[in-house]
N, C-alpha and C positions, 0 to 999 in steps of 0.2 A: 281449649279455645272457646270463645264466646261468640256467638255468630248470631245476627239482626238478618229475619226474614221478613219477607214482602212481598207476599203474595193474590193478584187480584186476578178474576176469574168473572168474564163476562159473556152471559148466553143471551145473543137476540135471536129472534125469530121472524119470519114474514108477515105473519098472521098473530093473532091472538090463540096462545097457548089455555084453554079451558082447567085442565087439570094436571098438575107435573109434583113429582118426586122426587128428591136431589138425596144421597144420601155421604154425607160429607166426615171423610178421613182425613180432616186438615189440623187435627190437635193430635199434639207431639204427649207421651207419658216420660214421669220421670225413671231413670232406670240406670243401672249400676254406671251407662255409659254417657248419660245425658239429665240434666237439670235445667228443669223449667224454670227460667224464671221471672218469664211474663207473656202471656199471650190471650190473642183476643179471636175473635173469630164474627164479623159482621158482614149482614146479609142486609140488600136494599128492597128485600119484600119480605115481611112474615117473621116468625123466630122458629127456630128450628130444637125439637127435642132431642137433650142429650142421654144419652143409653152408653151401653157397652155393647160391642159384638161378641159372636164366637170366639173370635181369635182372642179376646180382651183388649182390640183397639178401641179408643176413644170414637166413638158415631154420631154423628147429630142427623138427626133426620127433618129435612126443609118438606114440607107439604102447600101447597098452595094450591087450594080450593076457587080459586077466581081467574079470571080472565088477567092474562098478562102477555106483554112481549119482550121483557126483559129479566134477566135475572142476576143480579151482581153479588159473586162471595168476594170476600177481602181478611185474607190470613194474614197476621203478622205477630211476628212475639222477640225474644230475645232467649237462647238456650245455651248452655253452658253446656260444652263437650270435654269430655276427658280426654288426658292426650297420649296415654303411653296404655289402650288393652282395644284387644282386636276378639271381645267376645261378648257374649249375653248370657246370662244368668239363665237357667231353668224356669221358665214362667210354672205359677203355682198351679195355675186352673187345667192347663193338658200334658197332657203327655208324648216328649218329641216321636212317640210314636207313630203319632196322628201324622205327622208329615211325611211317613213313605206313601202318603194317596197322594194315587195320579189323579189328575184332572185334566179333562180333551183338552189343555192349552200345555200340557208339561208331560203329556202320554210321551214313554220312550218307543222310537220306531226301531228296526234293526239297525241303520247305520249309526244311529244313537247309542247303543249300545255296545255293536264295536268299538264305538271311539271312545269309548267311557273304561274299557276292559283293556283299550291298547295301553293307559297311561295310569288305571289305580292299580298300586300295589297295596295289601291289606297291612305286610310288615312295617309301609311308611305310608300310614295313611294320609298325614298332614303334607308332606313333601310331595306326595304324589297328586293331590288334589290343589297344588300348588300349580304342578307343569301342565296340568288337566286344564287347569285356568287359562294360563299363558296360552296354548296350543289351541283350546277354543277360539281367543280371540286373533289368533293368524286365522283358522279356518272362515270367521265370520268377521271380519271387519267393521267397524261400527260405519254406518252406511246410512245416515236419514233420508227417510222417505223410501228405503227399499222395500219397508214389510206393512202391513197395516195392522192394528191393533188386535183383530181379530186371529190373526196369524197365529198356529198354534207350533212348537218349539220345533216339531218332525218338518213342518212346512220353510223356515228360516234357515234353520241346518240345509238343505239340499237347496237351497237359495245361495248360502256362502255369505249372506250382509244380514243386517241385523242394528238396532240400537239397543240401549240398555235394557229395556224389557225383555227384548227377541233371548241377549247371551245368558239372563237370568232363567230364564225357561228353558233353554236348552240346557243348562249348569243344571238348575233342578231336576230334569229326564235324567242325565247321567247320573247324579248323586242318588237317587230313587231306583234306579236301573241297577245300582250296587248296592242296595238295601243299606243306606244312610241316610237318615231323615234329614230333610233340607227344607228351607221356608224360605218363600219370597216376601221382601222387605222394599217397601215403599217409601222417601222422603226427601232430602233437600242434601245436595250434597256444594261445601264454597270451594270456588277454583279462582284464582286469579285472572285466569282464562277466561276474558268476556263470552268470547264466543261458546263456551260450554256453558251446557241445558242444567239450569238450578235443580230443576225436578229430573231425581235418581231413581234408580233399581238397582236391587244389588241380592244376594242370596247369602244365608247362615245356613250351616251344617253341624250336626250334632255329632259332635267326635269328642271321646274321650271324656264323658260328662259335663259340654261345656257346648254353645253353640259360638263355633267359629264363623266370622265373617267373609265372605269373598266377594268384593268387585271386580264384578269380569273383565268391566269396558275399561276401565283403566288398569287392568293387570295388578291388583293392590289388595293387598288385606290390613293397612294399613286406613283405621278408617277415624282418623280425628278432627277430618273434616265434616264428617256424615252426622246427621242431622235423622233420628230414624221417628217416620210418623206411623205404620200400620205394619202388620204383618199377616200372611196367609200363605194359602196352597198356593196360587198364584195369583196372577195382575189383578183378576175382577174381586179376589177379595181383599185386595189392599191398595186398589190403586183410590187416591186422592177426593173424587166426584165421581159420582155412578148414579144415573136415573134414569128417568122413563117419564112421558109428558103425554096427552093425549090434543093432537091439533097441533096448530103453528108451522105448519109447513115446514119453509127450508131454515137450517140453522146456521149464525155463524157464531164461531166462538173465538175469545179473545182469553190467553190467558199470557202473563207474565209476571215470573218470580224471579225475586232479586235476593240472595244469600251473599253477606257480606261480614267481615270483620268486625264485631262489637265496638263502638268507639264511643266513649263516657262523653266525649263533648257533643258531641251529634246528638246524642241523646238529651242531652240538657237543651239542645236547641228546637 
């Protein structure tokens, strides 16, 4: 599947922002399960350095050295998904070892771990981390607006609700809680379904020399609509935008992204 993203991201403030730092995970790589085959990435103050992270996502880092009160990103591009594999290749630079670290947003608590030890069997590792999915999301419901970003996985589990980020973090406690390395995966997933959020989270697991996908929130390993931009231990180091600003008061923010069906004529238009 070919899928046209559209993504713009608006930060005001009250006051004059003196100094701010944006550090932006909004470009997609190519990879066994997706091809780039057009994106841009424009910013309405400054240009932003592109690097590489830890993880090997793509980073561009925005600096802005002056007084402002606005700051516009605008993601868009066109990527080709493959439509019949539910996995990821070995990246060359770590080792899926690195992903049994916890971090205080995916620390396993006790009832995590129960829940984790009721439903994996090691003889059927794949089938069992299957029902492990599905049962997560009866226990947590996807629920907007029940947890706030800061929430860490221990805290949403003993909540019962959760959105995509909350069931990825609790998936990741459990799979780390049974010493399987897991990574949380940030990017754009198309649904026909206006009312579902363009911007995804979803978790891969290293089983069997091969890193298997799981989305919690819709119960699917089934992921040819999924669209994958960053990855990391969890949300903060693959979520989308992340920064820090010194001044400007209060913020409001504007984001909305549109994932849709590649269509040759729209395009020529």
């Amino acid at each position: 599947m070919k899928l046209t993203i559209n993504h713009l991201t608006r930060y005001r403030y009250d006051e004059q922002v003196k100094f701010s730092t944006q550090y932006l995970r909004l470009t997609p790589r190519d990879s066994a399960r997706q091809r780039v085959a057009s994106w841009s990435l424009t910013l309405s103050d400054g240009s932003a350095v592109a690097t590489t992270d830890t993880w090997g996502n793509v980073l561009h880092v925005l600096t802005l050295d002056h007084p402002h009160q606005e700051i516009v990103i605008h993601a868009q591009g066109v990527v080709d998904i493959a439509d019949n594999d539910d996995s990821e290749p070995e990246d060359e630079l770590l080792s899926p070892l690195v992903f049994l670290r916890n971090t205080p947003l995916t620390q396993a608590d006790a009832p995590i771990r129960a829940f984790a030890l009721r439903y994996y069997r090691p003889e059927a590792a794949e089938e069992s981390l299957n029902a492990l999915m599905a049962a997560l999301l009866v226990s947590m419901p996807y629920t907007p607006g029940a947890t706030q970003v800061q929430d860490s996985a221990a805290q949403a589990f003993t909540r019962g609700q959760g959105v995509c980020q909350d069931h990825t973090h609790v998936f990741l406690a459990c799979c780390r809680s049974l010493h399987l390395p897991a990574r949380y995966v940030s990017g754009y997933v198309h649904s026909p379904d206006s009312r579902h959020v363009a911007m995804h989270a979803w978790a891969e697991v290293w089983l069997n020399g091969r890193w298997l996908s799981f989305d919690i929130t819709n119960n699917s390993r089934s992921l040819t609509q999924h669209l994958r931009l960053a990855t990391g231990l969890d949300y903060l180091d693959a979520c989308p935008i992340r920064g820090s600003r010194l001044g400007g008061g209060s913020e409001m923010l504007f984001s909305e992204a549109e994932v849709r069906r590649f269509s040759q004529q729209a395009q020529q238009q």
